[in-house]
N, C-alpha and C positions, 0 to 999 in steps of 0.2 A: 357337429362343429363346436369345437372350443372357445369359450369366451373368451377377449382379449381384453384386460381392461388396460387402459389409456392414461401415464403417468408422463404428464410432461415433467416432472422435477429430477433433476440431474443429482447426481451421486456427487456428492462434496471431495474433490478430489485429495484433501490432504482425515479423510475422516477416520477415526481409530489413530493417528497418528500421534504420538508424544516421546518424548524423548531429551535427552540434557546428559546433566552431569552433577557432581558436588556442586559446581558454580555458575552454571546455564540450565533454564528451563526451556525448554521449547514445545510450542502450541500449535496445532493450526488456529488463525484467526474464526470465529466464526464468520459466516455469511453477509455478507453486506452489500449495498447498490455502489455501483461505481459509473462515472462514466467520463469519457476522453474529450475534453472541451478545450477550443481551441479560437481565440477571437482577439481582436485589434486592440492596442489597451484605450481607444475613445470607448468602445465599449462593456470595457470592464465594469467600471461604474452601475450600468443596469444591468448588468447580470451579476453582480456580487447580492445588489437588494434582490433580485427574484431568487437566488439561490441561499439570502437569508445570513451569508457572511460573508468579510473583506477576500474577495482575490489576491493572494500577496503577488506583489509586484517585481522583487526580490530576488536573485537570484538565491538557490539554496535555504529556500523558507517558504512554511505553511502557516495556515490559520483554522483554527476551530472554533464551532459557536453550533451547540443547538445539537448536537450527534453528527453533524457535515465535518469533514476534512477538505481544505484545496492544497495541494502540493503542488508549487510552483516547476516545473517541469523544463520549461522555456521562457523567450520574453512573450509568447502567446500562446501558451499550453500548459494548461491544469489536467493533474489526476484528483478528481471531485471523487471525496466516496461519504456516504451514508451509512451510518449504521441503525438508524431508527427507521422514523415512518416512512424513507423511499423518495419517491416522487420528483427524483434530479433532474431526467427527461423535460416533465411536463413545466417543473419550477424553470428550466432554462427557456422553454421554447416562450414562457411570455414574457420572457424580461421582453422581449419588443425590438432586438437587435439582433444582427446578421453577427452568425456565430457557428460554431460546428460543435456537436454534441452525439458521439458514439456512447452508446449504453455497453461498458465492456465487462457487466461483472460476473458475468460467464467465464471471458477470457482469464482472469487472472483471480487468484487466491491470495492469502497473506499467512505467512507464518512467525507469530510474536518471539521475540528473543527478549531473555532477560536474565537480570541474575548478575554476579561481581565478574566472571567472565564472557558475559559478551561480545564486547568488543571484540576480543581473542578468538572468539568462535566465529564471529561475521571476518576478521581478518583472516582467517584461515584461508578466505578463496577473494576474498576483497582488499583490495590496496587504497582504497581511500583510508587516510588520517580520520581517525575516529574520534581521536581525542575531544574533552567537551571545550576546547579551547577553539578548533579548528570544525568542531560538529556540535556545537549545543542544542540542550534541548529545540524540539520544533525545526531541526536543519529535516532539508531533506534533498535528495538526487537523484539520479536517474544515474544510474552504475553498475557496473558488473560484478557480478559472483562466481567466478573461475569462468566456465563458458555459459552463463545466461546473464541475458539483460535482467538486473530489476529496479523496481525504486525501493528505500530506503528510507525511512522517517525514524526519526530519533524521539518517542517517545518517552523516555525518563532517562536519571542520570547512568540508569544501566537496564534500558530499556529499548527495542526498536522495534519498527513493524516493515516485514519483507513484503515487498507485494511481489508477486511472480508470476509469468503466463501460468494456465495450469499443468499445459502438457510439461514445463521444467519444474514441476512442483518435487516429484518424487527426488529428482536429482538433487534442488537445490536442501530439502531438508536431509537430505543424507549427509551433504557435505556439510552443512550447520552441524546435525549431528555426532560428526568425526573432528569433525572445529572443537564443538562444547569438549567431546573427551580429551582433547589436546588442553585444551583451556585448563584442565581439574587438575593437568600435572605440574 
């Protein structure tokens, strides 16, 4: 009988991937904790201190403190994500308030954009105004990329991070990729 040994850890679904142009770099993001939280805004309050940063309130705006990201989503829906020590789950369940909290960072990936064509390359399949006039740094949405949902965070002045389910990951970096070459001309 052959031995089987036992790897719960999933294959990073954008991994070996890179790609750009003269004027767009594109990454996959590495690994991070995310998760889908969703609560009344009398409750924000205590779950912004157990989660260790402000909930923006806002539409179209995030906050960072400490490696945590919240990306305002709705007026009671955050995409929380981590990139350090984790522990999004356990930090929401004591804030001590009724609230919803899906650990989704399985479901979805991130692939960084950056570079003087950017913007050109995420318009390639997205129709929101990107300008830093109408998207400044720290904007962020929940919007489409030709045919997938993603959010969007504006990162620097020629910078973004795509978050995306994983199963449209292949898709949506292809079309970034055909973006940035469009972008170079």
């Amino acid at each position: 009988m052959a031995k089987v040994k036992a790897d719960a850890s999933r294959a990073l679904p954008l991994a070996g991937f890179h790609g750009g142009s003269s004027t767009v770099r594109l990454e996959a993001a590495p690994p991070v904790e995310r998760i889908s939280l969703r609560a009344s805004a009398d409750d924000v309050p205590a779950l912004s201190r157990a989660l260790g940063l402000d909930l923006p309130m806002k539409p179209k705006t995030s906050a960072t403190a400490k490696g945590r990201m919240a990306l305002w989503l709705g007026p009671d829906e955050w995409l929380v994500i981590d990139d350090g020590k984790g522990g999004l789950m356990q930090a929401a369940a004591s804030s001590g308030v009724t609230h919803s909290a899906a650990d989704v960072s399985h479901r979805n990936t991130a692939i960084l954009v950056s570079g003087p064509g950017a913007v050109r390359a995420i318009n390639a399949g997205c129709p929101q105004d990107l300008s830093l006039a109408a998207f400044p740094v720290g904007a962020c949405s929940r919007t489409v990329l030709a045919k997938v949902e993603i959010v969007l965070l504006r990162t620097g002045e020629d910078a973004f991070r795509v978050e995306v389910w994983r199963s449209f990951s292949d898709y949506a970096f292809g079309l970034l990729a055909e973006g940035a070459q469009d972008a170079a001309l």
